[in-house]
C-alpha positions, 0 to 999 in steps of 0.5 A: 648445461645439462644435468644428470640425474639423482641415482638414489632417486626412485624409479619412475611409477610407469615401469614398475607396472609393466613388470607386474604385468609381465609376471601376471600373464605368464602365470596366466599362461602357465594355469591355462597349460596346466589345465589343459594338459589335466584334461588331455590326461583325464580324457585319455583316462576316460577313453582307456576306461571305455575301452576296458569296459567294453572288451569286458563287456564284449568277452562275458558277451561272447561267454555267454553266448558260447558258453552252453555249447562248450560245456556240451562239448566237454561232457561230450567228451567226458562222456565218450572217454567214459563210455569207452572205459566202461566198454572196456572194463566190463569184459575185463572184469567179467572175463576174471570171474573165478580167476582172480580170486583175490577181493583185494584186485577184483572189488576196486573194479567193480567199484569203479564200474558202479560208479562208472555207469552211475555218473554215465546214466545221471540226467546231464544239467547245464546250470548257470551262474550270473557274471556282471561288468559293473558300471563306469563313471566318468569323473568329469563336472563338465564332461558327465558320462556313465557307462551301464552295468552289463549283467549276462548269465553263463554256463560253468560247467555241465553236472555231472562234472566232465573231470568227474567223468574224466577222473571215473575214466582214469580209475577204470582204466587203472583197476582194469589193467590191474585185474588183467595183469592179475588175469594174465598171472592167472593163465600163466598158472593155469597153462604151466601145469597143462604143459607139465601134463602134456609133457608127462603124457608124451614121455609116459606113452611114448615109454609104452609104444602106445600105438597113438597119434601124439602129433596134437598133444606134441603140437600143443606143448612146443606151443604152450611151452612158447607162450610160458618162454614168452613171459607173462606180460605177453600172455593173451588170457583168452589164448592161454585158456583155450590151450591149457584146455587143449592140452588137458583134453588131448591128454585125458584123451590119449590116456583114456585111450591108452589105458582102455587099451591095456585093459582089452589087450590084458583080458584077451590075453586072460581069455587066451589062457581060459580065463573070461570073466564074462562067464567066470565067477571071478573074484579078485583079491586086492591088498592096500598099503604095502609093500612091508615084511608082511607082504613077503610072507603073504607072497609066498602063500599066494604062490603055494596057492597059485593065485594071483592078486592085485597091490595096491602099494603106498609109494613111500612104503615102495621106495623103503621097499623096491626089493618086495615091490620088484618080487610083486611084480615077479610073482605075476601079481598086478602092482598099483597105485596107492598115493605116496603117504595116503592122505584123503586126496579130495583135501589136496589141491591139484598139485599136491594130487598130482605129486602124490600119484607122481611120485608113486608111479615113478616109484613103482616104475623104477623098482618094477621096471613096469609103470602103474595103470590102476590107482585106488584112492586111500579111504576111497576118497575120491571126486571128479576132480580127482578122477580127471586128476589121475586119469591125466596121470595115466591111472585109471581110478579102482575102488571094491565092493567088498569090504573085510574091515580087516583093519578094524577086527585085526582077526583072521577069524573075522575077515576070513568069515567077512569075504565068505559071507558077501563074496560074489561073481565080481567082487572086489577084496579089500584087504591090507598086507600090513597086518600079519591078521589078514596074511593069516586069513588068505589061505583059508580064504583062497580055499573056501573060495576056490571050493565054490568055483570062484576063479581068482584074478587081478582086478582089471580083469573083473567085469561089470554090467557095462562091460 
């Protein structure tokens, strides 16, 4: 018979080893894995970290291998880029010389200039900095390795900067075009009163039948007047210059011409009624300032005598005055040009000249029918500039050579006795009609001057050693 055993006896000693055992190889197991897949990790750690070092090592490498020859060719670059703005600036500025007047335009660019070509001038220097990849250590006991510090040297950058020569560019280049704007401004101005001159000679000498070629000066106009239409970003400087000085010589010219014309034509025709101041003893008497109530009476003096004379009338006085003006005229006297408020006319600007003469001439044509040929500067205020001034306003400039100081003695007595005292073949009579002292000094003086054979004309017909 058999017999079961006891369940709450206990388990035999033989199993309960074969479990531990069990349990103790696979933690075995685990550690093992587990070390193993430490060192995978740390190897692939290890091989990413040579990798970096050496694309590191690699790119300062090729850096400072290359490096020189970039730097060089960057300021090549800059160089070049510089050169070109200097090139191009310095015709700019020279060519503004006494047409941009303004500092505040012109100086920036001389600046940028100066330091334009200190920078291009300057010894290039290449220097050089150290780069370094730093050592790697392979954090391994059983596997030591280190990889060695790398240090190369490389070329930042070329001295002088190319973005400083670059930046120097830049700067020429913008105070360049604001000096040429400011030059084209300048053309602009220039060229717009040579075109009014043009304009003005063609309709002065075309109301004259002037027997002259005014195919040029009409070609110059319609030419001047296209580039004024164009605007002022359109205008060529250069071009503009060359034909505001056309338009100026051809008009000076024609007037030259025009007014050398009227002269020969008026002393033939004094000649023709016996009249030759070649041979004369000429003298001519001249009144400034006028017309006024004065001029009146002074007339009808000159026509008792039968003496011609010359006026030079102030345009203001001549438009309160057109009737006096007109009567002038009608006597057979020379009506001139006097300016329009006889201000000292080498203080005026070109304008300002320009108006005054103008404005008299119209004046004088429109109360005369007869347009001015002769003008007489107030206080004999008068310059080259003046001169070409009214020469292009188709007025030929007439001081005197005898002064009666009439406005300063306010005496009859006085200027009577001062044309009689340095009077000459040739002389000029500066008297005024304003002052009723010289009116009553005329006829007196038109006696003493006739008793000695002198023969009273208008100016234009006096006579000097060139002619």
């Amino acid at each position: 018979m058999s017999t079961s055993p006891d369940p709450g006896a206990p388990a035999p000693a033989r199993r309960r080893h074969a479990r531990w055992w069990w349990l103790g190889g696979t933690l075995v197991l685990l550690l093992t894995g587990a070390a193993f897949v430490a060192a995978e990790l740390e190897h692939r750690a290890w091989v990413e970290a040579v990798a970096e070092y050496e694309a590191e090592v690699a790119r300062v490498t090729e850096e400072a291998e290359t490096s020189r020859a970039r730097a060089e060719e960057a300021y090549a670059d800059g160089l070049a880029t510089l050169t070109g703005a200097i090139d191009q600036a310095r015709p700019v500025y020279r060519a503004s010389e006494d047409q941009v007047a303004d500092p505040a335009v012109r100086d920036p660019l001389d600046d940028a200039l100066a330091e334009g070509r200190r920078l291009r001038d300057a010894e290039v220097a290449y220097p050089v900095e150290t780069r370094t990849v730093e050592a790697v250590t392979r954090p391994n006991p059983f596997f030591a390795e280190e990889l060695p510090a790398v240090t190369v040297e490389v070329v930042d950058a070329a001295q002088p900067d190319p973005a400083a020569l670059e930046s120097a560019a830049t700067d020429l280049v913008s105070t360049a075009d604001a000096v040429a704007a400011a030059r084209r401004e300048w053309a602009v101005a220039e060229l717009r009163p040579a075109t009014d001159e043009g304009r003005y000679a063609l309709t002065g000498l075309r109301a004259q039948d002037a027997d002259l070629g005014l195919g040029a000066l009409d070609d110059a106009v319609t030419a001047a007047e296209a580039v004024l239409d164009a605007g002022v970003d359109a205008v060529d400087p250069d071009a503009a210059v060359r034909l505001r000085d056309t338009l100026i010589e051809t008009s000076a010219s024609l007037w030259r011409t025009r007014l050398d014309q009227i002269t020969a034509e008026r002393r033939a025709a004094a000649r023709a009624d016996g009249v030759d101041c070649r041979v004369d003893r000429c003298v001519a008497l001249t009144f400034d300032d006028g017309p006024v109530a004065e001029t009146e009476r002074l007339l009808r003096i000159l026509e008792r005598k039968d003496a011609p004379a010359t006026f030079f009338m102030v345009g203001d006085n001549v438009a309160r005055n057109p009737q006096i003006a007109r009567a002038v005229a009608d006597g057979g006297h020379l009506v001139a040009n006097h300016s329009w408020s006889h201000p000292q006319l080498t203080t005026l600007d070109d304008a300002a000249v320009r108006e005054e003469l103008r404005s008299t001439s119209d004046a004088i044509r429109e109360a005369t029918g007869t347009a001015p040929f002769l003008l007489r500067p107030p206080y004999g205020d008068v310059d080259g500039r003046v001169r070409s001034l009214a020469t292009r306003a188709g007025l030929d400039v007439m001081l005197w050579n005898l002064d009666t100081l009439d406005w300063e003695t306010r005496d009859a007595k006085e200027t009577r006795r001062a044309v009689r005292k340095q009077v000459e073949p040739g002389s000029n009579v500066l008297m005024h009609d304003i002052h009723a002292t010289t009116v009553d000094a005329v006829g007196k003086i038109i006696k003493d001057l006739r008793d000695e054979d002198y023969v009273l004309v208008t100016a234009d017909l006096l006579v000097d050693d060139e002619d």
